[in-house]
Residue frames relative to the residue before (quaternion, step in Angstrom):
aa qw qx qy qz dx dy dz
X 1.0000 0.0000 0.0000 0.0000 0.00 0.00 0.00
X 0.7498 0.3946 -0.3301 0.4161 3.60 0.74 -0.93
X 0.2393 0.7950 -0.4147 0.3725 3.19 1.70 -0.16
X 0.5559 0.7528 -0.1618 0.3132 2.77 0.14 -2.69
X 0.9489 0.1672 0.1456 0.2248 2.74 -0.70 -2.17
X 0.3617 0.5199 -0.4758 0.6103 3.45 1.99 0.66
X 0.6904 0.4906 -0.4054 0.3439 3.68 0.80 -0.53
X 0.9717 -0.0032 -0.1720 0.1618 2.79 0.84 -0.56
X 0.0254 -0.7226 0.4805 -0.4963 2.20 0.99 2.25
X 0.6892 0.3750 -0.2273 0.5768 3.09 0.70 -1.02
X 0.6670 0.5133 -0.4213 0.3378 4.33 0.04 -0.47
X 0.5867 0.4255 -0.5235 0.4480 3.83 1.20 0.11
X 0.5890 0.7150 -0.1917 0.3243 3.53 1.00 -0.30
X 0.4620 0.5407 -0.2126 0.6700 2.67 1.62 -1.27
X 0.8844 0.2372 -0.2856 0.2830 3.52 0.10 -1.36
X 0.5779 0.5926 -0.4568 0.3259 3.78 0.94 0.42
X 0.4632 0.6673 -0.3258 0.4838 3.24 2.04 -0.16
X 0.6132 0.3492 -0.3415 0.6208 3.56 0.98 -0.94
X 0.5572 0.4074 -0.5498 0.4704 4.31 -0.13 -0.57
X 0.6324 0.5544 -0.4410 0.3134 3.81 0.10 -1.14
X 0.8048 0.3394 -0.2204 0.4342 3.22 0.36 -1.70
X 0.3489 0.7544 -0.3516 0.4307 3.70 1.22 -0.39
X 0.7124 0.4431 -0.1762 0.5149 3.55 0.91 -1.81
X 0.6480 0.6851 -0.2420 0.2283 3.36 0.74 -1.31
X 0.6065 0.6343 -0.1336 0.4605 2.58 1.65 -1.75
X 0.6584 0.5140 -0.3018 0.4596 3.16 0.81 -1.06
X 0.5063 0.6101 -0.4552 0.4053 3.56 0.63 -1.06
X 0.7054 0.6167 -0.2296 0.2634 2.90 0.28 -2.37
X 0.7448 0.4252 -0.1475 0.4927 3.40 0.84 -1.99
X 0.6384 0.4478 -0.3934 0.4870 4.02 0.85 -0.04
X 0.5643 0.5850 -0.4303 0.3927 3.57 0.86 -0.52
X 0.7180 0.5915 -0.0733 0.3595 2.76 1.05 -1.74
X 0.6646 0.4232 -0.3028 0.5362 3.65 1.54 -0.43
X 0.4560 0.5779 -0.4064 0.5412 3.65 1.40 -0.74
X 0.5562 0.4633 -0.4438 0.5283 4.17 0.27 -1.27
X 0.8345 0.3433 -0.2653 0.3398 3.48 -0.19 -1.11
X 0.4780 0.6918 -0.3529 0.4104 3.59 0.81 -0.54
X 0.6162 0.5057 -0.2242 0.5606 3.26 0.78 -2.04
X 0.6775 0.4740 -0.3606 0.4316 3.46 -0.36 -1.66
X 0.7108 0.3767 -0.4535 0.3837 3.92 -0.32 -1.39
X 0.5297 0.6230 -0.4195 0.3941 3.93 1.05 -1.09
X 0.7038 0.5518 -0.2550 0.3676 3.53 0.17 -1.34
X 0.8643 0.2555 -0.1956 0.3866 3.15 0.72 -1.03
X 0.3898 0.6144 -0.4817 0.4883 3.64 1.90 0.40
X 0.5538 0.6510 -0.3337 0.3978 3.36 1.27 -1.34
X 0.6898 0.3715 -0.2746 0.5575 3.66 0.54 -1.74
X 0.6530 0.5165 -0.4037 0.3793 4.06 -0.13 -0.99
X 0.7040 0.4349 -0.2653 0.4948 4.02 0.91 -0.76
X 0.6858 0.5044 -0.2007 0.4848 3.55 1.29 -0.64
X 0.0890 0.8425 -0.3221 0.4224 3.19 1.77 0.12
X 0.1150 -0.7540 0.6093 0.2167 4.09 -0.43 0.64
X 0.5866 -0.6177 0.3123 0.4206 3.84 -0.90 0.03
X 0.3782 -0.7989 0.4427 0.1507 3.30 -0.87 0.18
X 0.0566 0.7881 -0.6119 0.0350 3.60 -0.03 0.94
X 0.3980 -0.6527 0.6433 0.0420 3.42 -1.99 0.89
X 0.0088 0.7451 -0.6656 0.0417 3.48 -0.67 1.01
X 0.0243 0.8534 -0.5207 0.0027 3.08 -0.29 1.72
X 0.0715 -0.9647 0.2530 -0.0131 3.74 -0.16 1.14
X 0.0571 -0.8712 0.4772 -0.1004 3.49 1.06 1.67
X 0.4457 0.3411 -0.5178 0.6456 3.76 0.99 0.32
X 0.6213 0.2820 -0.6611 0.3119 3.63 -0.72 0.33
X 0.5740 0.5476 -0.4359 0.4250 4.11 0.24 0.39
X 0.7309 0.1428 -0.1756 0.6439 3.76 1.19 -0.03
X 0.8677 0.1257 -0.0658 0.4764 4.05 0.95 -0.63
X 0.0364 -0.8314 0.5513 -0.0593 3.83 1.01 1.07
X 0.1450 -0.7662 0.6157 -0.1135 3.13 -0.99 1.82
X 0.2025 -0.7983 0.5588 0.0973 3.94 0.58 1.09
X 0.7521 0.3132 -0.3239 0.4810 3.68 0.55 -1.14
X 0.4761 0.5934 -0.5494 0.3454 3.71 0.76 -0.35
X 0.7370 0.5837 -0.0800 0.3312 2.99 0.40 -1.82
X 0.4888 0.6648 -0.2129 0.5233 3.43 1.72 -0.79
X 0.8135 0.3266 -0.0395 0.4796 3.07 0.14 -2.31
X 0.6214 0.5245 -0.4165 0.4065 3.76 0.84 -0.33
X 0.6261 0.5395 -0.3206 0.4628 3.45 1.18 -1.50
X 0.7670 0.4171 -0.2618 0.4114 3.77 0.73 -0.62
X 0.5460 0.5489 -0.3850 0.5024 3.38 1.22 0.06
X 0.6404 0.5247 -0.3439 0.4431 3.72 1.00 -0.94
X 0.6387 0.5358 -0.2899 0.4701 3.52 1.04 -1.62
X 0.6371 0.5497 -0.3694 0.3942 4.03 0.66 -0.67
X 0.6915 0.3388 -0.2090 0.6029 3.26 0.70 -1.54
X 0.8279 -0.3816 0.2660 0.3135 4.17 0.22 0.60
X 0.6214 0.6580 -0.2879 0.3131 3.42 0.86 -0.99
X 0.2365 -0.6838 0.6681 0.1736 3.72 -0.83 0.82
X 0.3312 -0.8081 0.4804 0.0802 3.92 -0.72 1.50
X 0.1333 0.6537 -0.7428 -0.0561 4.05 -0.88 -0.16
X 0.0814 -0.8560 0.5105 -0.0050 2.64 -1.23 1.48
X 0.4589 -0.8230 0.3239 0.0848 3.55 -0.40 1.17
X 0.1675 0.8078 -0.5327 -0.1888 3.61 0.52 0.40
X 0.8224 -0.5060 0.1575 0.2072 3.50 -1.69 -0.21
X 0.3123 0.7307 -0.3663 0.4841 2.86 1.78 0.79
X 0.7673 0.5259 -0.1124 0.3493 3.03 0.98 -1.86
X 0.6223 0.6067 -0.2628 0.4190 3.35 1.95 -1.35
X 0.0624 0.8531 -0.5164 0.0413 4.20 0.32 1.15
X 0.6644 -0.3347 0.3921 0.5411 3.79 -0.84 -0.44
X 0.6846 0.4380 -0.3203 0.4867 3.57 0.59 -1.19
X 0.6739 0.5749 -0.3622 0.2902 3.74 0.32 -0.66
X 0.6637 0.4798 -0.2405 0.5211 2.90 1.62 -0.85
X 0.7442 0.4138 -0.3026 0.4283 3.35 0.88 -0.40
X 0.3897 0.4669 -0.4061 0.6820 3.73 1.87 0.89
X 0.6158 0.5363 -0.5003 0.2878 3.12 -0.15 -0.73
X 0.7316 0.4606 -0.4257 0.2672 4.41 0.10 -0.01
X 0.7185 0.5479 -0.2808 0.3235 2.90 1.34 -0.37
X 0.5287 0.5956 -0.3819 0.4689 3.33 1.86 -0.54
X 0.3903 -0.8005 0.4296 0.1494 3.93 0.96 0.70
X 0.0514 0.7501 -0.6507 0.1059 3.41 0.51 1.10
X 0.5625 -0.5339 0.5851 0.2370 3.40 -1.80 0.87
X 0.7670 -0.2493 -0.0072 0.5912 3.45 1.14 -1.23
X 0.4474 -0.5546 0.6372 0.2935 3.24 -1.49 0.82
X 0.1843 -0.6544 0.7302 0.0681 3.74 -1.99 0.76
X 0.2389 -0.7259 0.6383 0.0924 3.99 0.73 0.98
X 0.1474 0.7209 -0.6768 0.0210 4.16 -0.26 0.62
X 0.6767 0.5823 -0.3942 0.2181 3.40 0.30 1.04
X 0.6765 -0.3502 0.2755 0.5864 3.43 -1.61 0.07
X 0.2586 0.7069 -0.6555 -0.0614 3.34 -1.64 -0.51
X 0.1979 0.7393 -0.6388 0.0791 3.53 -1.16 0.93
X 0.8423 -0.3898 0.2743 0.2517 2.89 -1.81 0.14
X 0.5921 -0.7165 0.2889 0.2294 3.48 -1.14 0.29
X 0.3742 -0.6814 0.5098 0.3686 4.05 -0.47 0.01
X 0.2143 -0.6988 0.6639 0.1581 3.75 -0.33 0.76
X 0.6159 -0.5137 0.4210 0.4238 3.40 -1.76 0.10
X 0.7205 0.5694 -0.2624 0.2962 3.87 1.25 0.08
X 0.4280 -0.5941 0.2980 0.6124 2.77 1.95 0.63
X 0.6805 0.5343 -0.3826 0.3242 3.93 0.17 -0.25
X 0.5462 -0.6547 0.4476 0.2695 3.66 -1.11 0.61
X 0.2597 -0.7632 0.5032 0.3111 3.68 -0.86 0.58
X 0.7103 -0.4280 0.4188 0.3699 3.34 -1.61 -0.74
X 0.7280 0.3303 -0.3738 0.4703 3.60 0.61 -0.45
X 0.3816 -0.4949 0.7538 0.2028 4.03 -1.69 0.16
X 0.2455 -0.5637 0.7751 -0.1453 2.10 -2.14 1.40
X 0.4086 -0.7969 0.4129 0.1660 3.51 -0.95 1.16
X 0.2448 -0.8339 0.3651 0.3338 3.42 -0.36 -0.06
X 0.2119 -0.8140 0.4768 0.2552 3.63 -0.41 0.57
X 0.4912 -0.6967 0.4066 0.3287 3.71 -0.98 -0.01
X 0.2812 0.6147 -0.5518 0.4884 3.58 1.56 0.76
X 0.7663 -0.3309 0.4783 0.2732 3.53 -1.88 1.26
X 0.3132 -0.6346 0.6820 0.1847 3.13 -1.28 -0.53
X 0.4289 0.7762 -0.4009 0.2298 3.66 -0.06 0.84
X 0.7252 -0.5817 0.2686 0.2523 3.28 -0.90 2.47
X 0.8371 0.2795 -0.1283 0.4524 3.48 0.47 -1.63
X 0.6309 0.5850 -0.3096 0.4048 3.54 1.07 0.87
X 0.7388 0.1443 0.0137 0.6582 3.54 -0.28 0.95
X 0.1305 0.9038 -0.3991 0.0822 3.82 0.66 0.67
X 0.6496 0.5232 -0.1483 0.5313 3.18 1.30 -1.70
X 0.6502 0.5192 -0.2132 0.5120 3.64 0.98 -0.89
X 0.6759 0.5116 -0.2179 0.4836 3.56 1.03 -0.64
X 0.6133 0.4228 -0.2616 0.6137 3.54 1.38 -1.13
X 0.5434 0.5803 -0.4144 0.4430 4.28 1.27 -0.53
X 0.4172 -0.7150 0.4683 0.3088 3.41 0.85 -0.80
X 0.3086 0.7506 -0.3754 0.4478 2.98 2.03 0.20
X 0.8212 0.0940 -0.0012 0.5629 3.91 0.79 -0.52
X 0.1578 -0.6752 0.7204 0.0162 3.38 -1.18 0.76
X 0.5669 -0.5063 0.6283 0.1658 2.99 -2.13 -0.95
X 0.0459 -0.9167 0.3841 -0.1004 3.29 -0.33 0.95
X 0.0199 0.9006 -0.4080 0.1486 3.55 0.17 1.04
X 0.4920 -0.7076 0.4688 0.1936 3.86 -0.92 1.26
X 0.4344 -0.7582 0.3299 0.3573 3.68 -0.39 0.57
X 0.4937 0.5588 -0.2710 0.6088 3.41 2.08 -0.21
X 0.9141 0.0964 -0.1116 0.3777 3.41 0.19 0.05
X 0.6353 -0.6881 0.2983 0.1842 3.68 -1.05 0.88
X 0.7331 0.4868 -0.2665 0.3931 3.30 1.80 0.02
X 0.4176 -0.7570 0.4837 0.1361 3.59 -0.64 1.05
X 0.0413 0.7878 -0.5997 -0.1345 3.40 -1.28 0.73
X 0.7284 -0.4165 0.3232 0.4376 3.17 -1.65 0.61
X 0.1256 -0.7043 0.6880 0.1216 4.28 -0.53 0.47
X 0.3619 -0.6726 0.6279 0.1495 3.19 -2.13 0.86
X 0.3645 -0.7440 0.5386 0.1532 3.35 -0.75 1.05
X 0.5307 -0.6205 0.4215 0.3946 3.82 -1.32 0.06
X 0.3635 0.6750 -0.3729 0.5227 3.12 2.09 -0.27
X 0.6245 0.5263 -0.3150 0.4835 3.66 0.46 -1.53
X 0.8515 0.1729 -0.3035 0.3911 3.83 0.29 -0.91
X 0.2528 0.7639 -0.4013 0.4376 3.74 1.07 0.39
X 0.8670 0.1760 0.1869 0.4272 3.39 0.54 -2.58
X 0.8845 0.2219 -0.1481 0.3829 2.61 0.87 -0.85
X 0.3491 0.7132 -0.4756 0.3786 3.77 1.71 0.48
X 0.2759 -0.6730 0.5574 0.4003 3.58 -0.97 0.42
X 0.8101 0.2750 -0.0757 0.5123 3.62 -1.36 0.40
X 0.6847 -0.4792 0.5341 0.1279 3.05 -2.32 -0.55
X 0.3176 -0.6182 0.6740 0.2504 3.65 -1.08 0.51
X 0.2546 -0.7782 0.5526 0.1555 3.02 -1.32 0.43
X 0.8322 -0.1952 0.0930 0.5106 3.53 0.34 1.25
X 0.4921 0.7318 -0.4207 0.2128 3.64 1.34 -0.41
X 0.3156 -0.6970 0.5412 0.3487 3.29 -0.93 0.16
X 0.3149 -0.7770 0.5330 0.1144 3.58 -1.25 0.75
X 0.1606 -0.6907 0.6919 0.1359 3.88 -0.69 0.77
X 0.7074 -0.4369 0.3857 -0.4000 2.80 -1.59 0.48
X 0.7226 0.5811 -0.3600 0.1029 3.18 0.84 -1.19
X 0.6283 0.6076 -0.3398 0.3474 3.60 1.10 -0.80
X 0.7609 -0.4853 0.1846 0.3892 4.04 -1.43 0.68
X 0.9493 0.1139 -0.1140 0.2699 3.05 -1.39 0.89
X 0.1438 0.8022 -0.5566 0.1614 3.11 1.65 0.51
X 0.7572 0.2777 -0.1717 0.5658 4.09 0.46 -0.92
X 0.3302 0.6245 -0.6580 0.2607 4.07 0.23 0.68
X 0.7929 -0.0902 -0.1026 0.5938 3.39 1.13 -0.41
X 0.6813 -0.5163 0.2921 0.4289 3.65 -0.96 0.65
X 0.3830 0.8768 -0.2693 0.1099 3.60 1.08 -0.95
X 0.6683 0.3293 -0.1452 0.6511 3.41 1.10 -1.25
X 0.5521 0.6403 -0.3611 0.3934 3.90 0.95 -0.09
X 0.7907 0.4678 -0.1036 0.3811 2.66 1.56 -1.15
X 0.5733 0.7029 -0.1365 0.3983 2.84 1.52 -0.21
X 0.5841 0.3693 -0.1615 0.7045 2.76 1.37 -1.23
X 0.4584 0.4836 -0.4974 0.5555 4.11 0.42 -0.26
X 0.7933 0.4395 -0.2452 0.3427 3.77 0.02 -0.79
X 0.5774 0.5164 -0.1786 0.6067 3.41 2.10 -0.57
X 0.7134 -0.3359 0.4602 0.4079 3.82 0.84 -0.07
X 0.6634 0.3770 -0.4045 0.5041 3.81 0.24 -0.36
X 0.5235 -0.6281 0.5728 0.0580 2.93 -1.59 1.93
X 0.7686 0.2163 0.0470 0.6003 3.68 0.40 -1.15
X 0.1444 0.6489 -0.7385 -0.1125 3.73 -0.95 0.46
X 0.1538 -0.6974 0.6842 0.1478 3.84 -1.42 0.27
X 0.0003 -0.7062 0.6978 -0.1198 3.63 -1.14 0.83
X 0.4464 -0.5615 0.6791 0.1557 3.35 -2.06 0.05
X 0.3498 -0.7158 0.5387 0.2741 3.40 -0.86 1.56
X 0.7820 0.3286 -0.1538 0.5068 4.03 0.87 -0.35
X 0.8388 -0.0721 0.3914 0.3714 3.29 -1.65 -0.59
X 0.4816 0.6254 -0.5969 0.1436 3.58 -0.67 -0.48
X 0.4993 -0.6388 0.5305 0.2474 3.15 -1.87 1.35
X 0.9132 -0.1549 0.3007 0.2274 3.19 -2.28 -0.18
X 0.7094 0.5197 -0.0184 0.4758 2.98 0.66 -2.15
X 0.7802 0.4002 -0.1678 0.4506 3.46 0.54 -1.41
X 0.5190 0.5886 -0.3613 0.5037 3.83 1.06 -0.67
X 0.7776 0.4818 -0.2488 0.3183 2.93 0.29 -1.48
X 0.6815 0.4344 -0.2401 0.5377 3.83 0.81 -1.20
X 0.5560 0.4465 -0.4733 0.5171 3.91 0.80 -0.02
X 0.7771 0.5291 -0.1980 0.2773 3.20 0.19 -0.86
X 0.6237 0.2199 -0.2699 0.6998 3.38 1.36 -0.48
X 0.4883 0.4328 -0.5831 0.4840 3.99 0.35 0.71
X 0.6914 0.4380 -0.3203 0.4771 3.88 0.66 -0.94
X 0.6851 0.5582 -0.2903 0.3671 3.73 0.78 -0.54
X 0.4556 0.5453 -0.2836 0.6439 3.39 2.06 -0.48
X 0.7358 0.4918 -0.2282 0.4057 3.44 0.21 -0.29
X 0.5769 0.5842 -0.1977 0.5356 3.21 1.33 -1.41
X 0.8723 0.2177 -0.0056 0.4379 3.46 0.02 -1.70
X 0.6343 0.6122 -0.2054 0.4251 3.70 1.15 -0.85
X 0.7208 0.2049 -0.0863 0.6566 2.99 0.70 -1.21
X 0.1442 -0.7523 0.5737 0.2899 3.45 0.50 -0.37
X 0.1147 0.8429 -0.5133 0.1136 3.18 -0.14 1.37
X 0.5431 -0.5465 0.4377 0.4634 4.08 -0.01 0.70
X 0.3761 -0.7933 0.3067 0.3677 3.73 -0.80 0.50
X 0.4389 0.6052 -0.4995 0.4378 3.64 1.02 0.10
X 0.6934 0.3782 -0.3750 0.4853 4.04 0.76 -0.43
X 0.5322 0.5991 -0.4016 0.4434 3.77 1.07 -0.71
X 0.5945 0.5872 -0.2642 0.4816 3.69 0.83 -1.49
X 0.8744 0.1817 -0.1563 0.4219 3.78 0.42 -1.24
X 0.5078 0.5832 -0.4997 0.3902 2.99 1.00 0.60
X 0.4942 0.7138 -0.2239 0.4428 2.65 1.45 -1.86
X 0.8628 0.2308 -0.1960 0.4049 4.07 0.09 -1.22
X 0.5243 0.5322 -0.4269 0.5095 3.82 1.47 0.01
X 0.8333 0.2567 -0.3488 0.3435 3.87 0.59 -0.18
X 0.6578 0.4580 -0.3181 0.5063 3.59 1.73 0.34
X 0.7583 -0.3579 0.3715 0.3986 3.46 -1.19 1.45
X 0.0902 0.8177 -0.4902 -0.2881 3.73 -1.76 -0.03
X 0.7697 -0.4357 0.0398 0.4650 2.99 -1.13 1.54
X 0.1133 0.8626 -0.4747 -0.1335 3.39 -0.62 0.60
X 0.4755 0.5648 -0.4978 0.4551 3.29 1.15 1.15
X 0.7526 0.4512 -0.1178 0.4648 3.46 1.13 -0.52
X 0.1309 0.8693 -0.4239 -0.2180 2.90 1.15 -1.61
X 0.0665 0.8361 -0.5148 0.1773 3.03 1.32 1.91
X 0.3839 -0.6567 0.6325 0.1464 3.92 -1.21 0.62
X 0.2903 -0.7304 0.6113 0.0929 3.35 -1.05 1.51
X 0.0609 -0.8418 0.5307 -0.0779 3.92 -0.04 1.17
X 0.2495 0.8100 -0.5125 -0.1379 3.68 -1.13 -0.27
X 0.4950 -0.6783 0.5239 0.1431 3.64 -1.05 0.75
X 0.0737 -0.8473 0.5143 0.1099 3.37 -0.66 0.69
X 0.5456 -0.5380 0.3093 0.5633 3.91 -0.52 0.53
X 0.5252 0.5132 -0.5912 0.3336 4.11 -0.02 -0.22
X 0.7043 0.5861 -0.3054 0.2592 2.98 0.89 -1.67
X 0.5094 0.7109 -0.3774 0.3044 3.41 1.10 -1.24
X 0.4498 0.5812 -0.4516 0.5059 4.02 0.87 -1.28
């Protein structure tokens, strides 16, 4: 009996020890969500504080190397805030392009060839194709080639072909999304036909810019870092950057190419 009755005596005891640690726990587990709470803050905090990020991707430096471009652009981005990676034309392959959405650039700088296709009628089409600085080569990338996602691309001065990016290619074969970035452009005919606009509209890019024609090396280039002063310097909206941008530079007079851009509303 006294047995008995030490047990249970002793089992409310027992059970305010298990309520106790019960409570603790809780504490334990609220501290422990508050730590985390704070922490998730800190690092939305650090992720929003984040400077921008801009891509300067330059496959004309393999046939048209522009040091001051590259100079005066890199110092225009770094002013107006922008942390740069620059790409020369070695670096600019099929794969790079088909990374290239997820590293969320603010803005993309397209420094490259790009032209038009060969139809089966000997005649050129309407949409552009970029060029990348990867070889050309038949037994590479096949399935993507036979997609129409890639082609071949070749200077009229020289005998060597690279691998070219289709609007198909950014459609199918980008990984992921842009994230709002805005995309230049600089090489021919990016805007003969909306096509590549769209595409990249369809990838996440807020703003695409392009050339309704031709336009040389020289002449791209000096728009472009006048329009980027405007853009990011002044921080002007881009329809006022654009007309400023084309009231204080010469026009093309070998081409009489047209500096245009689409924005994703527009795309609807």
């Amino acid at each position: 009996m006294s047995g008995e009755k030490h047990k249970k005596e002793a089992s409310p005891g027992s059970h305010f020890s298990r309520v106790k640690q019960r409570h603790n726990l809780w504490k334990m587990a609220l501290y422990l969500l508050a730590a985390a709470a704070i922490s998730s803050a800190v690092l939305i905090f650090l992720n929003l504080s984040q400077p921008p990020k801009a891509a300067l991707v330059d496959q004309l430096s393999l046939t048209f190397p522009n040091q001051s471009f590259i100079d005066n652009t890199t110092e225009i981005l770094e002013q107006a805030g922008y942390t740069v990676d620059y790409y020369p034309g070695e670096e600019v392959t099929v794969d790079f392009f088909r990374d290239l959405p997820p590293h969320h650039y603010d803005v993309v700088i397209l420094r490259v060839h790009s032209g038009r296709p060969l139809l089966a009628n000997e005649t050129l089409g309407d949409d552009v194709a970029l060029f990348s600085g990867e070889l050309y080569d038949p037994e590479k990338y096949v399935e993507e080639e036979k997609a129409g996602l890639l082609g071949s691309a070749h200077y009229s001065y020289t005998n060597l072909s690279y691998f070219a990016i289709t609007s198909s290619f950014v459609v199918s074969g980008m990984e992921g999304k842009f994230k709002d970035s805005t995309v230049i452009l600089m090489g021919c005919d990016g805007f003969r036909s909306n096509t590549m606009a769209r595409a990249f509209a369809g990838k996440g890019v807020d703003a695409f810019i392009g050339w309704t024609e031709p336009v040389s090396a020289s002449y791209t280039d000096a728009v472009t870092e006048s329009l980027l002063k405007h853009l990011l310097i002044e921080k002007l909206p881009l329809p006022e950057a654009m007309v400023k941008t084309k009231a204080e530079v010469e026009p093309d007079q070998t081409y009489g190419s047209q500096l245009e851009a689409m924005y994703r509303q527009d795309e609807d």
